[in-house]
N, CA and C of each residue as an Amber inpcrd file, in Angstrom:
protein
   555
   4.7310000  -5.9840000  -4.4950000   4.6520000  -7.1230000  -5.3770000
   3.7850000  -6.8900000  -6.6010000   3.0740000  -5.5090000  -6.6830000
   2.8320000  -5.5810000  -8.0760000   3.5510000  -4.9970000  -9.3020000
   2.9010000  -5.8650000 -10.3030000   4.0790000  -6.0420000 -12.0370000
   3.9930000  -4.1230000 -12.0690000   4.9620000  -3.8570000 -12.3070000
   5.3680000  -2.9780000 -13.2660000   4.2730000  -2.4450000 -14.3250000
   3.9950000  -2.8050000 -14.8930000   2.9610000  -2.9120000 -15.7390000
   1.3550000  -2.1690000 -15.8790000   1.2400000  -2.8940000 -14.2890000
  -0.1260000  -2.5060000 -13.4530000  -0.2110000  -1.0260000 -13.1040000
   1.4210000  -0.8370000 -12.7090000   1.6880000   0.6420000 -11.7380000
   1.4320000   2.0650000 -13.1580000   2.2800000   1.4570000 -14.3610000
   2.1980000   2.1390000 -15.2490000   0.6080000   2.7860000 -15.8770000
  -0.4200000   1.3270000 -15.7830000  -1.7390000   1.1650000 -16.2280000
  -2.7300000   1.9570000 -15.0410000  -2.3650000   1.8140000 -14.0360000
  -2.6980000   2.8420000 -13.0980000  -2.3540000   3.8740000 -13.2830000
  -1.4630000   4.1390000 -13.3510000  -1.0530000   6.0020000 -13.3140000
  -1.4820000   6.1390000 -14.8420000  -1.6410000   6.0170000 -15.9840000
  -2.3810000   6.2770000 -17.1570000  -3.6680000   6.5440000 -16.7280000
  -4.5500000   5.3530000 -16.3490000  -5.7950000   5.5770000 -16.0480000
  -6.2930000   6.7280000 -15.1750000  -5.3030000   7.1960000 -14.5700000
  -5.4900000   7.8450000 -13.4170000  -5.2730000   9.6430000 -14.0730000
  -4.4330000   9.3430000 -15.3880000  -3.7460000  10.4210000 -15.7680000
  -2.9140000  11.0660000 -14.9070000  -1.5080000  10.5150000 -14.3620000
  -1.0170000  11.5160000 -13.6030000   0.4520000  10.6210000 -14.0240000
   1.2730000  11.5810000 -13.9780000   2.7020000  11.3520000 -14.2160000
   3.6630000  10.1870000 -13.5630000   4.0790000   8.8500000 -13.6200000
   4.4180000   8.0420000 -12.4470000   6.3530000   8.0900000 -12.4060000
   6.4740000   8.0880000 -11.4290000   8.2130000   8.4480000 -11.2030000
   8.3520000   7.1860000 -10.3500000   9.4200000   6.7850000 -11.3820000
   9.9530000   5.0790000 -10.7220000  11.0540000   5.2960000 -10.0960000
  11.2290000   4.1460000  -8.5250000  12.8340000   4.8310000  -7.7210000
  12.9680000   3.7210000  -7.5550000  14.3280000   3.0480000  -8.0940000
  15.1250000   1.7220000  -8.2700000  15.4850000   1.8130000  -6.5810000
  15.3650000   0.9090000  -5.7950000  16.2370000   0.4140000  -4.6230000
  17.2960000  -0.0630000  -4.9560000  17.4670000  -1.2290000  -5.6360000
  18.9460000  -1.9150000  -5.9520000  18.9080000  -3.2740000  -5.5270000
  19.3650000  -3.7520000  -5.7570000  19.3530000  -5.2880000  -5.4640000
  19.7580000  -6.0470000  -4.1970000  20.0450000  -4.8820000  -3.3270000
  20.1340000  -5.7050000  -1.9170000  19.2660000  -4.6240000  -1.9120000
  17.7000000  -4.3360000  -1.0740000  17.2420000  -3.5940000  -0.2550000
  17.4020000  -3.5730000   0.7920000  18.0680000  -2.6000000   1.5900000
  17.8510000  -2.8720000   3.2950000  17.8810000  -1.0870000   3.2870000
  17.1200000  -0.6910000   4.7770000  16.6960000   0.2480000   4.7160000
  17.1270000   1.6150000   4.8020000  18.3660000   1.3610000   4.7330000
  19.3750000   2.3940000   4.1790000  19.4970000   2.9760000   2.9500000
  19.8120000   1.3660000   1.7040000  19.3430000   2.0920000   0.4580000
  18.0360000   2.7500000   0.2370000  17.2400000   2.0310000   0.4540000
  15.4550000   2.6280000   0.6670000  15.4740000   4.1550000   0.7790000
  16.3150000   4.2840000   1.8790000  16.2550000   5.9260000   2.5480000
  16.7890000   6.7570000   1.6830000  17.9650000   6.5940000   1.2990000
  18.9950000   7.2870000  -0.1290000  18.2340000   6.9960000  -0.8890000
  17.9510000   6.3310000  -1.7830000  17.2460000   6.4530000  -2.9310000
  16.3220000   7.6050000  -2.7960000  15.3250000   7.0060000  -1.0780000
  13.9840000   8.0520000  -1.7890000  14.4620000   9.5120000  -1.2590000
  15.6330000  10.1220000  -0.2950000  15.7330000  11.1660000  -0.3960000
  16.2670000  11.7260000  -1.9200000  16.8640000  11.1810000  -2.5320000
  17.4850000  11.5180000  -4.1240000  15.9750000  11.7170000  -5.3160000
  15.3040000  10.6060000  -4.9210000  14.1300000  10.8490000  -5.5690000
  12.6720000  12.0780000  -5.0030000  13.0190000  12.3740000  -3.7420000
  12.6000000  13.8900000  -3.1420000  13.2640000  14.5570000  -3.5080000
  14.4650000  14.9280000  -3.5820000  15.0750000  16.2730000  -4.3500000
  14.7300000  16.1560000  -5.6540000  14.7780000  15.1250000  -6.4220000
  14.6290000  15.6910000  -7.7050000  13.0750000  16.2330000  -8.1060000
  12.0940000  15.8450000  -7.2940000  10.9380000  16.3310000  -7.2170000
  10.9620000  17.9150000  -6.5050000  11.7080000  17.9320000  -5.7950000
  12.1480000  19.8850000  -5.5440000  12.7470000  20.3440000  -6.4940000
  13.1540000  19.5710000  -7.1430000  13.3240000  20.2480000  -8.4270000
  12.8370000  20.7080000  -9.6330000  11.8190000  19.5460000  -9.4110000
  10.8490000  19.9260000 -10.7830000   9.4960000  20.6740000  -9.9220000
   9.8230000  21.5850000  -8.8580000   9.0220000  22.4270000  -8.0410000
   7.8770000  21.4610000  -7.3490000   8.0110000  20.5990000  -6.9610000
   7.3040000  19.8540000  -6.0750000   7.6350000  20.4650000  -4.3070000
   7.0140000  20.6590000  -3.5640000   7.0490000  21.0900000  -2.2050000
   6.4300000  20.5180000  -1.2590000   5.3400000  19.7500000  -2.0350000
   4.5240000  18.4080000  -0.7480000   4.2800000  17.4540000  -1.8100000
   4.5990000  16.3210000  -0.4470000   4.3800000  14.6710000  -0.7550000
   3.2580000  14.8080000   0.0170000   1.6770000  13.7410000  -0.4930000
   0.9090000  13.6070000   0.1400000   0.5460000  12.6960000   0.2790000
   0.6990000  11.6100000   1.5620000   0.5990000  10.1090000   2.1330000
  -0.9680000  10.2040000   2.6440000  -1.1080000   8.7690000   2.5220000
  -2.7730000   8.2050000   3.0200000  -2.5540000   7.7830000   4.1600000
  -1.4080000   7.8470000   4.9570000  -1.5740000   7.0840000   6.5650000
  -2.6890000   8.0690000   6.9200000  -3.1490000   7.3170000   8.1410000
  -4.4500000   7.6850000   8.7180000  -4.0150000   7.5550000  10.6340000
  -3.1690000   6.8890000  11.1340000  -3.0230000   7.2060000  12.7160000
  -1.8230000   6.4640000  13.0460000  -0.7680000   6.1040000  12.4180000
  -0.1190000   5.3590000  12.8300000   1.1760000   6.8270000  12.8600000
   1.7650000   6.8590000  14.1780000   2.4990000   8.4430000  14.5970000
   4.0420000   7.9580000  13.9770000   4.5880000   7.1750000  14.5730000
   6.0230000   6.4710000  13.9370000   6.2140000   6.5060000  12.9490000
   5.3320000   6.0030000  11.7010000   5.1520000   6.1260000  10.6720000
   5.4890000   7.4780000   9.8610000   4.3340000   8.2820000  10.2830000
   4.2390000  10.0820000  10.2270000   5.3230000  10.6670000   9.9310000
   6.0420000  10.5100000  11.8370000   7.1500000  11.2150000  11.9370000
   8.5230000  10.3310000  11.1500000   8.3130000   9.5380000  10.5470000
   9.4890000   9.0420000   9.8070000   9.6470000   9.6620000   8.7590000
   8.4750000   9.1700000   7.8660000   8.1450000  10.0370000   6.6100000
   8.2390000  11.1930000   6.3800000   8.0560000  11.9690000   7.2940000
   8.4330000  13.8530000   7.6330000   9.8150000  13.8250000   7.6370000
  10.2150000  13.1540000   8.9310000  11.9890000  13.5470000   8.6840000
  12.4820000  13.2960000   7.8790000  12.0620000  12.2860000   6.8440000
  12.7620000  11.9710000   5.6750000  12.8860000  13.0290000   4.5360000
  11.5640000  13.7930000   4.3350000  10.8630000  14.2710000   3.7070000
  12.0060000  16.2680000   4.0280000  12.1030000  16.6650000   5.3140000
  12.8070000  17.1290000   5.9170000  14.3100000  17.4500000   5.3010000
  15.0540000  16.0760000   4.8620000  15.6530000  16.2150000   4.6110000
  16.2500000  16.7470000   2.9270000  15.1960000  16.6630000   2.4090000
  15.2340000  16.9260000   0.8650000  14.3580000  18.4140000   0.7790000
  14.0750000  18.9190000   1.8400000  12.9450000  20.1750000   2.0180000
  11.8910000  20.4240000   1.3140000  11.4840000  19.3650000   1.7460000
   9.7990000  18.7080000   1.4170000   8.9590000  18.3250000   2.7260000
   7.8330000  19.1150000   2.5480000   6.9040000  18.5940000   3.2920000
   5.6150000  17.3580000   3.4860000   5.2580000  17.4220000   4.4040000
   4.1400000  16.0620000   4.1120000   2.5840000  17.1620000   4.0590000
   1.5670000  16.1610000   3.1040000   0.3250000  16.3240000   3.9470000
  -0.2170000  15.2280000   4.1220000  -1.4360000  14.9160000   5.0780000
  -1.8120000  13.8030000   5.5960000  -3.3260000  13.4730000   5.8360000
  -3.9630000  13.9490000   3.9210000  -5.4320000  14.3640000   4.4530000
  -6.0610000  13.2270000   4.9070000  -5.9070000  12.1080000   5.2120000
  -6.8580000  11.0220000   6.0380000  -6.5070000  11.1310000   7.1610000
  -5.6200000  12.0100000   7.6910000  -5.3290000  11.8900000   9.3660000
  -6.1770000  12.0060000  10.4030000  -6.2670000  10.6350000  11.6850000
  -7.2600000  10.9570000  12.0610000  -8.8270000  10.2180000  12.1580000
  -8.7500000  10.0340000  10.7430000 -10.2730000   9.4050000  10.3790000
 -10.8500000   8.0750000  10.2190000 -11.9170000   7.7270000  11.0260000
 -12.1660000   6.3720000  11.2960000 -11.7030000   5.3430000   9.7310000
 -11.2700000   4.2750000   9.9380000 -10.8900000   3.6000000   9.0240000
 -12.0190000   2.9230000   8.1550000 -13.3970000   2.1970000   8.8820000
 -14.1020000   1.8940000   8.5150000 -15.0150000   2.7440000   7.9700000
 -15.1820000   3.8190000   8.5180000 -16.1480000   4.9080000   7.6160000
 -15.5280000   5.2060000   6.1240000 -13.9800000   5.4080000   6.3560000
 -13.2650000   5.7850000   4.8740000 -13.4490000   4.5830000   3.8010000
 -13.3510000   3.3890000   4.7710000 -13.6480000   2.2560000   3.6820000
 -14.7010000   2.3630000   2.7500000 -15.9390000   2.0980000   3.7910000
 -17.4410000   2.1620000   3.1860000 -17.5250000   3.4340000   2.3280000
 -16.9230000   4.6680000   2.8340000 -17.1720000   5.8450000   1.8550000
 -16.5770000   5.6890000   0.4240000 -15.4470000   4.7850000   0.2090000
 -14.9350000   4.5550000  -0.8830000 -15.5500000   3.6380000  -1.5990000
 -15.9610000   2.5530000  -0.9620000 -17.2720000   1.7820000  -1.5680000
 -17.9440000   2.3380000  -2.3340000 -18.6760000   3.1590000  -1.4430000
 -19.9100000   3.9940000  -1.6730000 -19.5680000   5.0890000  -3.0430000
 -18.5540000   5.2340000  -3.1260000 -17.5340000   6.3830000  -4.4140000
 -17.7590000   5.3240000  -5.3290000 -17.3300000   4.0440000  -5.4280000
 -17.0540000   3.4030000  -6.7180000 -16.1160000   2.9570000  -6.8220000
 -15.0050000   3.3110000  -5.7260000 -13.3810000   2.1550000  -6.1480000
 -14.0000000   1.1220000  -5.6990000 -12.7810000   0.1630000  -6.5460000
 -12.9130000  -1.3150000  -6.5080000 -10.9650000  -1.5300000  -6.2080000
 -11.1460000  -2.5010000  -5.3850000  -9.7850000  -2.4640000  -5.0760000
  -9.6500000  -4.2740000  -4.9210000  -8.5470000  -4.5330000  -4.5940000
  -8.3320000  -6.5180000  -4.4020000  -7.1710000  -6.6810000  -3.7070000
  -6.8930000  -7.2840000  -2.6800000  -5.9290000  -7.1940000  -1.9580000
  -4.8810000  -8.1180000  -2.3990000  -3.5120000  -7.5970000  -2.7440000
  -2.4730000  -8.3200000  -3.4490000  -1.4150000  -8.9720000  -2.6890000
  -1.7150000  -8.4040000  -1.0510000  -0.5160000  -8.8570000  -0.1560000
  -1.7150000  -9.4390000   1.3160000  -1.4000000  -9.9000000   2.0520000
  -1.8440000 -10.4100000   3.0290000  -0.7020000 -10.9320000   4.5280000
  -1.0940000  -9.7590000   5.5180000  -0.0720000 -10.7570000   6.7240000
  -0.6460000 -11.6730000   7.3350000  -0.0170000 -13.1620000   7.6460000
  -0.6810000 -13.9450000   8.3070000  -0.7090000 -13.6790000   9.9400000
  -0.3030000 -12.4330000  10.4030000  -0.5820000 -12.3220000  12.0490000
  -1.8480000 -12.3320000  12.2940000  -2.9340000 -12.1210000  11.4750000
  -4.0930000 -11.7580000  11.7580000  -5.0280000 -12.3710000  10.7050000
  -4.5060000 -12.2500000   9.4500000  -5.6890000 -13.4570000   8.3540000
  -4.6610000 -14.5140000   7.7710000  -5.6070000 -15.4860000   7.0960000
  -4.8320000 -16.3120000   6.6330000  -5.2900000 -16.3640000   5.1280000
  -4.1920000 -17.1860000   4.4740000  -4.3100000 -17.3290000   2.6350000
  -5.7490000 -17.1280000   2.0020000  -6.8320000 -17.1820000   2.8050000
  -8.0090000 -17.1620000   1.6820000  -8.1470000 -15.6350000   1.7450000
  -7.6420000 -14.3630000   2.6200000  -8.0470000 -13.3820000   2.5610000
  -7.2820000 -12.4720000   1.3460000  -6.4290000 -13.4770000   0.6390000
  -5.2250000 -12.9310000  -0.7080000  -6.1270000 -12.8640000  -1.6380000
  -5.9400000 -12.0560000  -2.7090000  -6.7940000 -11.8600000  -3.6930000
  -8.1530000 -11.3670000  -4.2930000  -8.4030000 -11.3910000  -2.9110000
 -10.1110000 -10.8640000  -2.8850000 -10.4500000  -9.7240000  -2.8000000
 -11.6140000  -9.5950000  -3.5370000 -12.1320000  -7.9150000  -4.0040000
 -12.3200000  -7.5080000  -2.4750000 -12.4800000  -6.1210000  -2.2520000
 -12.7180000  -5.7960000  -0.9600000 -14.4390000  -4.7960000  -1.4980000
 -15.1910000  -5.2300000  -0.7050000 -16.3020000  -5.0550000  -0.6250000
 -17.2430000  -5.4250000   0.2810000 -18.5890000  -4.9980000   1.0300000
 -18.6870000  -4.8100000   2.1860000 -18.7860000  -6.4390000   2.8390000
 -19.0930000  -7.5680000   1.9100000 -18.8720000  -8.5680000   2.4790000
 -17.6280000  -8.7920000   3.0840000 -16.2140000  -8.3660000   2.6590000
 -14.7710000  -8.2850000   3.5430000 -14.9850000  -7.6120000   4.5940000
 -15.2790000  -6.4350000   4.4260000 -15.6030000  -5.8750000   5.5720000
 -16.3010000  -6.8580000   6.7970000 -17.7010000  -7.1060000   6.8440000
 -18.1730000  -7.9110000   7.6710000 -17.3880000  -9.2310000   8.2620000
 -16.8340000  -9.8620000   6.6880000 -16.2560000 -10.7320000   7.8650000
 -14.8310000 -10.8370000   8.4470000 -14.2240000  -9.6680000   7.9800000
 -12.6690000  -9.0940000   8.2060000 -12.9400000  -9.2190000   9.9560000
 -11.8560000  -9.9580000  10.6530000 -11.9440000 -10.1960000  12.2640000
 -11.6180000  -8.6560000  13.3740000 -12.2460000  -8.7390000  14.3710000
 -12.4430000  -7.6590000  14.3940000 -10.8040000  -6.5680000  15.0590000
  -9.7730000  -7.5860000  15.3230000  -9.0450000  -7.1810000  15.3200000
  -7.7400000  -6.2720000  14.1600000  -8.3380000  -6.6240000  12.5540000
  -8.3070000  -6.4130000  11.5700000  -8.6220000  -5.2260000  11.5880000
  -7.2960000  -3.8170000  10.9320000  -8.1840000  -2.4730000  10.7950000
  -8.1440000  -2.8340000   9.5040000  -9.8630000  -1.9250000   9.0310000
 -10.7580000  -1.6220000   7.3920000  -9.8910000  -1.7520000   6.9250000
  -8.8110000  -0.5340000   6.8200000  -8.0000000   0.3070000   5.7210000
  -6.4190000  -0.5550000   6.0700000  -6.2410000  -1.6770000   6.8730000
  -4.9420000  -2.5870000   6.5630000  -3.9230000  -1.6070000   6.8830000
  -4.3280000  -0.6630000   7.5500000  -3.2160000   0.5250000   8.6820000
  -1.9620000  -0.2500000   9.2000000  -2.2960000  -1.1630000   9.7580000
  -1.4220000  -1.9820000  10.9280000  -0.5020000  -2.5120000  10.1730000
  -0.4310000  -2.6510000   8.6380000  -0.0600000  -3.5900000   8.0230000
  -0.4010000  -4.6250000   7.4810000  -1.8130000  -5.1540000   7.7910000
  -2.5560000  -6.3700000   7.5950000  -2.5420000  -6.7270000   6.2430000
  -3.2960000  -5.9730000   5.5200000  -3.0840000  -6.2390000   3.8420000
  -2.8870000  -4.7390000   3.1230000  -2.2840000  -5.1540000   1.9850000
  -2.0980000  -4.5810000   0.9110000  -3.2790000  -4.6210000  -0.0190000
  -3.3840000  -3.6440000  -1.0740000  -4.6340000  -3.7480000  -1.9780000
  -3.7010000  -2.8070000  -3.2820000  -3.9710000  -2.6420000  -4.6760000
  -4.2680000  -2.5960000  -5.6270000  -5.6800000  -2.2170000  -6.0520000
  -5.9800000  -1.0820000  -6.5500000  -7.1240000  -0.4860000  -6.7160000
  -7.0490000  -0.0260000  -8.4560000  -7.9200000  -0.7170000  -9.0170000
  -8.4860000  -0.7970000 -10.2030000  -9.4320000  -0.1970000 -10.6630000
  -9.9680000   0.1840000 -10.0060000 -11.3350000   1.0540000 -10.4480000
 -11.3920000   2.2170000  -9.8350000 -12.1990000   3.1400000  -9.9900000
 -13.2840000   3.9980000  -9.0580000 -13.5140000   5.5810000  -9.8130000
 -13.9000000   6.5020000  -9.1120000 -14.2310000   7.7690000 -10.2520000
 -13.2290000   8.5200000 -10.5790000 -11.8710000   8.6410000 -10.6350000
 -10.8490000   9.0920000 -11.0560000 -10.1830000   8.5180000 -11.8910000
 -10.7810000   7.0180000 -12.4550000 -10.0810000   6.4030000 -13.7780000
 -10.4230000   6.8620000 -15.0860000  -9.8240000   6.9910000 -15.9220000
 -10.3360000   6.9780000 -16.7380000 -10.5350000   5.8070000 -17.3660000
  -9.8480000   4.7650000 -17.1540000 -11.2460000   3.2970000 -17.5560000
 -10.5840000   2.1670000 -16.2320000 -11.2020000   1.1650000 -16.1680000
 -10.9420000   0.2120000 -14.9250000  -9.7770000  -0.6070000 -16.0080000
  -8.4960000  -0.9570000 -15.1340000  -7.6610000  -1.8810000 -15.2360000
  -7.8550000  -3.1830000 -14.9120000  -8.0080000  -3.7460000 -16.4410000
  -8.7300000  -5.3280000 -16.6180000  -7.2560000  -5.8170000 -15.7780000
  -6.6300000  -6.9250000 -15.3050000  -5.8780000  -7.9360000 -14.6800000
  -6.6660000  -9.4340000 -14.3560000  -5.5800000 -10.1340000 -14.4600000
  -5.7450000 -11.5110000 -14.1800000  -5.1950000 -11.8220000 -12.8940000
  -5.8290000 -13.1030000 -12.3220000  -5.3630000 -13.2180000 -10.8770000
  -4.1010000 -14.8000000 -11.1790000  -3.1220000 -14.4570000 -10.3760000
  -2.3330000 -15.2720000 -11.0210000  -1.7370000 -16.5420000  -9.7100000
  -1.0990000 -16.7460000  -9.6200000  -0.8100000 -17.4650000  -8.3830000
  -0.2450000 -17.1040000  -7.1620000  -0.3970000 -17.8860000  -5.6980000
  -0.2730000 -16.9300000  -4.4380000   1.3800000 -17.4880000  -4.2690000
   2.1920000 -16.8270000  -3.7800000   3.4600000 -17.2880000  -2.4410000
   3.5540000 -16.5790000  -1.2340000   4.2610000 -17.7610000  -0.6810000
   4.2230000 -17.1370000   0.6930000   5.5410000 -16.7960000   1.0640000
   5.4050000 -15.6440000   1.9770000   7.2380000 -15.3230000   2.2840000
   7.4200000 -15.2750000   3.6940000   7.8140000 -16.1060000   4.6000000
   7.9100000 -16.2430000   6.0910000   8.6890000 -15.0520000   6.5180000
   8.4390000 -14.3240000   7.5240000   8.6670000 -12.9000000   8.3050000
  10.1060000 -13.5790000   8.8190000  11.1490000 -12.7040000   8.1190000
  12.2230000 -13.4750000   9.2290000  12.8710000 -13.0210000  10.6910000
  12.1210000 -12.9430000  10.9390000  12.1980000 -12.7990000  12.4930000
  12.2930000 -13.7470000  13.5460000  12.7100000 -13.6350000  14.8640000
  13.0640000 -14.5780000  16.0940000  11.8470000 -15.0140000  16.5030000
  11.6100000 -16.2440000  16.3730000  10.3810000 -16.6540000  17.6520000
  11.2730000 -17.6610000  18.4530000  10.2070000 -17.6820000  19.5880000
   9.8730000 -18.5890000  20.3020000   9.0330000 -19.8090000  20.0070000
   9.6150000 -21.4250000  20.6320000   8.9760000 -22.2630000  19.7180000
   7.4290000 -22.4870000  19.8730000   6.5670000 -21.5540000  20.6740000
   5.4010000 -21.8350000  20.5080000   4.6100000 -20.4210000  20.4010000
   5.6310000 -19.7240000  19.1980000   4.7230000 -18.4990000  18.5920000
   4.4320000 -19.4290000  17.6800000   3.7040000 -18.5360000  16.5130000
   3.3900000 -19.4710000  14.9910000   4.1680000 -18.1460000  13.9290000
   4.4090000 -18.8910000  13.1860000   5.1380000 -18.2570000  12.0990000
   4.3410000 -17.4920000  11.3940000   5.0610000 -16.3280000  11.6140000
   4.2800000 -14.7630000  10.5870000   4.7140000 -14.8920000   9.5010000
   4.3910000 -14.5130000   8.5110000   4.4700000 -14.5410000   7.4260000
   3.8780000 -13.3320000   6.4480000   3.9090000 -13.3990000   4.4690000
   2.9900000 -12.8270000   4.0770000   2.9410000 -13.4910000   2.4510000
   1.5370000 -13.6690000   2.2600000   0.6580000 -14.2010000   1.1790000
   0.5330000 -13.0960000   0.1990000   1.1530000 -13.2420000  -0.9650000
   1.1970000 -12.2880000  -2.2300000   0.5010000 -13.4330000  -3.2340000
  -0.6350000 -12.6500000  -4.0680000  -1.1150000 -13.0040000  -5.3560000
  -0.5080000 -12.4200000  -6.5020000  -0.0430000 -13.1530000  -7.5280000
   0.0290000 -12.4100000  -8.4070000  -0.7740000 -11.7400000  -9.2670000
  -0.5460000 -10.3280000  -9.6770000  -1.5710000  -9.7710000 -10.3590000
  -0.9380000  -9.4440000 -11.7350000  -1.6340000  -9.5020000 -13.0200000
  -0.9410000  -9.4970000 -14.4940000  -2.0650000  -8.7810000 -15.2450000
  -1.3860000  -8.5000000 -16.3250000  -2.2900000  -7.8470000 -17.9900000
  -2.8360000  -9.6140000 -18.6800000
């Protein structure tokens, strides 16, 4: 859910080249898959040989991303593999990113945890079933700052929606969902 805009202003700041891959207007996870194997080959083409993902322990995940990766004859690396989530947090703290969380699932927080800087007060009162680094899925973040920018990406905080998980319950689960802020120039 973030603008276009942001992704561009990031990868400037960041100085590094950004390669956009259209899904199409129905996403379902088929196109997803075609697209990004088409967008892995063409990166073997321009001599690319590893994709390098931030998962940190989730194995399903891993091995998806590999076979995918597999198929365009590209490899993964996975340098956070492994490593406590909360130590990586605080260590990034401790670096200087500044990050704000742009997505939020309600299985585990609710609407006030959208939008907010992450800093060690989140931390503390993030529940403890909540992983640091939003592994599980919990939240999303947008990172604006830290020592690899070359300047911090000013944004405005814009308004939240919510998008109900469409999935089967039972009538006395509670409805999952997820809380997106908008973020703008």
């Amino acid at each position: 859910g973030i603008r276009e805009e942001l992704l561009e202003r990031q990868a400037q700041a960041l100085n590094i080249p950004l390669l956009k891959m259209w899904v199409g207007n129905v996403p379902t996870n088929e196109n997803y898959e075609d697209e990004l194997i088409k967008t892995y080959k063409e990166l073997k083409l321009r001599g690319i040989e590893v994709i390098i993902f931030g998962d940190i322990f989730l194995e399903d995940l891993r091995t998806y991303r590999e076979n995918l990766l597999k198929k365009a004859g590209l490899t993964g690396f996975f340098p956070l593999w492994g490593q406590n989530t909360t130590e990586l947090m605080r260590d990034s703290l401790a670096m200087g990113f500044k990050t704000i969380t742009c997505c939020i699932s309600t299985s585990n927080l609710d609407r006030s945890w959208v939008g907010r800087e992450i800093n060690e007060g989140f931390l503390k009162e993030l529940p403890t079933e909540v992983d640091a680094c939003g592994e599980n899925g919990e939240f999303h973040t947008f990172c604006f700052d830290g020592p690899v920018f070359k300047e911090q990406i000013d944004f405005k905080i814009g308004a939240e929606e919510y998008k109900p998980l469409q999935i089967n319950t039972t009538s006395d689960e509670k409805e999952v969902g997820f809380w997106y802020v908008d973020l703008f120039k």
